[in-house]
Every structure is written in C-alpha cells, then in structure tokens.
C-alpha positions in Angstrom: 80.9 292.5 125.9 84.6 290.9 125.9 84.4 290.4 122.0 83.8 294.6 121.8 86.9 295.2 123.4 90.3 296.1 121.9 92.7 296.0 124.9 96.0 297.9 124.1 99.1 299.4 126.3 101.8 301.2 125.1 105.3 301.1 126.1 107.2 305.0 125.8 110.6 306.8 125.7 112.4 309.9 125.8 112.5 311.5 122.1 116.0 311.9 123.0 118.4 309.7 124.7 119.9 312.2 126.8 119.0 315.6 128.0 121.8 317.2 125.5 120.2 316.4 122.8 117.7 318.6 123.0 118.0 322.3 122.2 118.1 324.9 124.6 114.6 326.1 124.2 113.4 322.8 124.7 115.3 322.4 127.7 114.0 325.0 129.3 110.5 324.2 128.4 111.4 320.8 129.8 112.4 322.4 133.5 109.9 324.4 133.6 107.2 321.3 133.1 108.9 319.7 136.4 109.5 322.5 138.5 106.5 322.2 140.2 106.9 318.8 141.4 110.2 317.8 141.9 112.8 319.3 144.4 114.3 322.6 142.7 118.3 320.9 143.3 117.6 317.8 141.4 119.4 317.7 138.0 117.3 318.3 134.9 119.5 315.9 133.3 118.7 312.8 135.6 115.2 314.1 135.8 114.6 314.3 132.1 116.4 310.1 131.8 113.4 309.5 134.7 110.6 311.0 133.6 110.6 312.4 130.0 109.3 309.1 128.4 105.8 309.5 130.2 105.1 313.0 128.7 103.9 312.7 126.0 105.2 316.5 124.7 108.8 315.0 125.6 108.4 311.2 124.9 107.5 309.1 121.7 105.8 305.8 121.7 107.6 302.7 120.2 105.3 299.9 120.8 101.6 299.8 120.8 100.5 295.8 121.6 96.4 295.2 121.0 94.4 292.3 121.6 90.8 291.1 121.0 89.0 288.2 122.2 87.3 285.8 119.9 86.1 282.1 120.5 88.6 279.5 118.7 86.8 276.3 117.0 86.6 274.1 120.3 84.6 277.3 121.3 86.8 278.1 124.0 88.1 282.1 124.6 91.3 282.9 123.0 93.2 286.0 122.6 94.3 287.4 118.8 97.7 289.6 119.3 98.9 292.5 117.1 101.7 294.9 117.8 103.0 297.9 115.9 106.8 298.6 116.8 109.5 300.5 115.3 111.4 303.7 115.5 109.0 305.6 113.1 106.3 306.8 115.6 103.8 308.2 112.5 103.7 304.8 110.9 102.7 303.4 114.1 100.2 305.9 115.0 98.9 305.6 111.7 98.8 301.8 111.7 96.8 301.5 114.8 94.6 304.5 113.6 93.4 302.0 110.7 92.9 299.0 113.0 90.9 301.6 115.0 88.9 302.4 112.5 88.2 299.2 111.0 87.2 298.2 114.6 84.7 301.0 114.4 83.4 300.3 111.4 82.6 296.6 112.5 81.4 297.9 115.9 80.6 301.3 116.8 79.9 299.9 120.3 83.1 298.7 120.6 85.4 299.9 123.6 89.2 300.0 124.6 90.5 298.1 127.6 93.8 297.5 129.4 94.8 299.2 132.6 95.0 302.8 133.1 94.6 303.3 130.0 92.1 306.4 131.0 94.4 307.8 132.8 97.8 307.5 130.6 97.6 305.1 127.1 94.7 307.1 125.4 95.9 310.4 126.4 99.1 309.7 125.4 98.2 308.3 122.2 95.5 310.9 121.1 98.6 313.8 122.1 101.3 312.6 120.2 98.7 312.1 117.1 98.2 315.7 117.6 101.8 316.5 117.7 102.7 314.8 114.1 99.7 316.1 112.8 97.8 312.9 112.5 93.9 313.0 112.1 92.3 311.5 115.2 89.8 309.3 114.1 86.3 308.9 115.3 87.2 306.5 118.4 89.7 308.5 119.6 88.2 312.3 119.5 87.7 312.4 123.4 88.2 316.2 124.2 85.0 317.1 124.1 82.7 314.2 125.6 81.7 313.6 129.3 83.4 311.4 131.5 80.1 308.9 131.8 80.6 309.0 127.7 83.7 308.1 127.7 83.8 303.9 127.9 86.5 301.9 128.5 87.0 298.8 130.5 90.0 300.1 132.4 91.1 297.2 135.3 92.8 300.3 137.1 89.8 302.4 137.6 87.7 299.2 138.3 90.1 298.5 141.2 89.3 301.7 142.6 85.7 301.1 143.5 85.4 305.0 144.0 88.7 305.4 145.9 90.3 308.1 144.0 93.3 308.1 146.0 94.3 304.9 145.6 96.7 303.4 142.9 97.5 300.0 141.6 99.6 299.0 139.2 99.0 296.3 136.8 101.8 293.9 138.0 100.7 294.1 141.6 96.9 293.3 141.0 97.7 290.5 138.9 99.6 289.3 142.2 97.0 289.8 144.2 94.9 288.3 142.2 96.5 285.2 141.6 97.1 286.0 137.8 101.0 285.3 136.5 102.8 288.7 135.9 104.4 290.0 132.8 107.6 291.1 134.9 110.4 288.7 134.4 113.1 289.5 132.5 112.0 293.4 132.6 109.6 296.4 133.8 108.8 299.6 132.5 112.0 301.3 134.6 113.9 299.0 132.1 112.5 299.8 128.4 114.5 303.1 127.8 117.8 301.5 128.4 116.4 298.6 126.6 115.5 300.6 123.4 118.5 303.1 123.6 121.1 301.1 124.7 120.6 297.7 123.7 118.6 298.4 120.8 116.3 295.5 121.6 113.2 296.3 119.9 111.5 292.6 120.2 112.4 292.4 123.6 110.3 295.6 124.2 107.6 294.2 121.9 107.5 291.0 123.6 107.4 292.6 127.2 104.3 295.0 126.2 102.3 291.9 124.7 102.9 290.3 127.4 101.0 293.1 129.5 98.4 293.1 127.4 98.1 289.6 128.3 97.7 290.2 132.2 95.4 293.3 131.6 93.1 290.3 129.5 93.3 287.8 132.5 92.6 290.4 135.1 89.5 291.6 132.9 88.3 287.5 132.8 89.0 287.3 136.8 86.7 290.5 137.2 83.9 288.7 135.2 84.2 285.8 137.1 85.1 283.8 133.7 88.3 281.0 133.5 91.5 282.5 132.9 93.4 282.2 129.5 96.2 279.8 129.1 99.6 280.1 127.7 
C-alpha cells in the first residue's frame, strides 16, 4: 500500500497582501464570508491578514510538496521529493495535475496521503483549479462520489478513531508520537509574512517538504514500520 500513495500538503496565502488591495466588491463578499463566525467589531482588515489564505475563494496556493515511497538498492524505504513553487498558481496547478495523472495512469489504485488533506489540501486544490479554469483530472473529480469512495490515507482522520470532535494538528501528533517535527525555524502562522514580506520562496518550499516528511513518518508509525531517516 505505501508505494500507492502520493502524500502532498500545500502551503497558502492571501491573493492580496493586504485587505486594500482588493476591490470593493470583493471586500464585501469577503465580510460577508466571516460574518457568521467571527465577532461583528473585529476589523475586516486584520481578519482578512488572519484568515484569507485558507479560503480558497480568497487565497492562492504557492507551494505544493509531494512525495512517494519506493525501495532504494539496499532495499530499504526511502522517500522521492518533488515540489512545485512559484508565484504563477496555474503553472503549479497544472504541473501537479500532470504528475497526477501520470500517477493514475501507472496506478489507478493509487491514493493521496498527508494529514487533513480530506478536510483542507484536496478541497483547496480541486477549488482553485475550478477558479482558473483548469480541467480537474480524473483523481481529483471528487464532487460527486461517496465518502466510503473517496480514499485517502489521511493521518488526521486516522487519529480520530470516530471522534469527530476532536482535532490534531500535524505538529502535535508527531510529538506525541515521538516523530521529530517540521517546526523550527517556522509554522504556517509564519508563511504569509514569509512569502510577502521577505519574499522567501525556498524557505516556504523547504518548510512544506519538510511536512510532508512528518506526515510520511507518522503514516510508517501507524503501520508499525521503522521510521525514515534524514
């Protein structure tokens, strides 16, 4: 099963650095997509620099890592990285579409993992495909299947064991699990500045492989298998 998978994670921003950049149509529509759940005196502004980065009708993506398992010549597990990066969100959407596609004509069997990617990476990706008018391939055209036809090895739903209520996020399971993190010189809380501000691309990139990394160890830890070495 592990060489079927294509683990993945995405790192996100804002389309916009600030709130003023957008028009004031699409501010509104902005406001009106938070007014349910945030307090009605908080800033639009401040919210939009919090939160517009995981919507994907307000956000872009600017990093997609993958990963795949394979079996070096010693015949010990290994992992293979690829990332697509840049400011150009088509060409990466269209970039992972082909390594998508290639992986399903290889393996129609085969499945994504990483964690929460149910809940936030494929959704995300399949929605802003939609919104530059991209063609979803076959792997990705989700809207109308089941959930039991839907699989995905997704370490955050495993973790649930049927406790919908409960969250976990990828950095505190590898904890508890005795895995090493990906959180050292950044999080996620840090990437927008990190892309906007510093304009450090590679240190975005780096941070998301590494991710992709963890979500592979915490995969071999819930098989019971050895973990992977630097």
């Amino acid at each position: 099963m592990l060489t079927q998978l294509l683990l993945l994670d995405i790192e996100t921003v804002p389309q916009f650095q600030a709130f003023a950049g957008m028009d004031p149509g699409r501010q509104s529509l902005f406001s009106d997509k938070i007014s349910k759940t945030v307090p009605e005196d908080m800033d639009p502004a401040e919210m939009y620099r919090r939160k517009a980065g995981i919507f994907a009708e307000f956000g872009k993506i600017i990093c997609i890592s993958t990963a795949f398992f394979y079996e070096d010549d010693n015949n010990r597990l290994s992992l293979r990285i690829k990332s697509f990066s840049g400011d150009d969100e088509v060409q990466i959407l269209r970039d992972f579409t082909e390594l998508c596609e290639r992986m399903y004509r290889h393996n129609k069997q085969f499945q994504f993992g990483g964690h929460n990617i149910r809940e936030f990476d494929i959704p995300f990706i399949c929605r802003r495909m939609l919104i530059n008018r991209l063609r979803l391939p076959e792997c990705l055209r989700l809207h109308d299947k089941k959930p039991w036809e839907v699989k995905m090895f997704d370490t955050f739903s495993w973790w649930k064991f049927g406790d919908h209520k409960h969250y976990v996020s990828l950095h505190l399971l590898a904890s508890v699990l005795g895995i090493p993190t990906s959180k050292t010189d950044m999080d996620g809380s840090m990437v927008q500045d990190v892309y906007y501000k510093d304009r450090d691309l590679a240190r975005i990139v780096n941070y998301c492989e590494r991710d992709v990394v963890v979500a592979a160890n915490v995969i071999l830890r819930f098989l019971d298998r050895p973990l992977l070495m630097e």
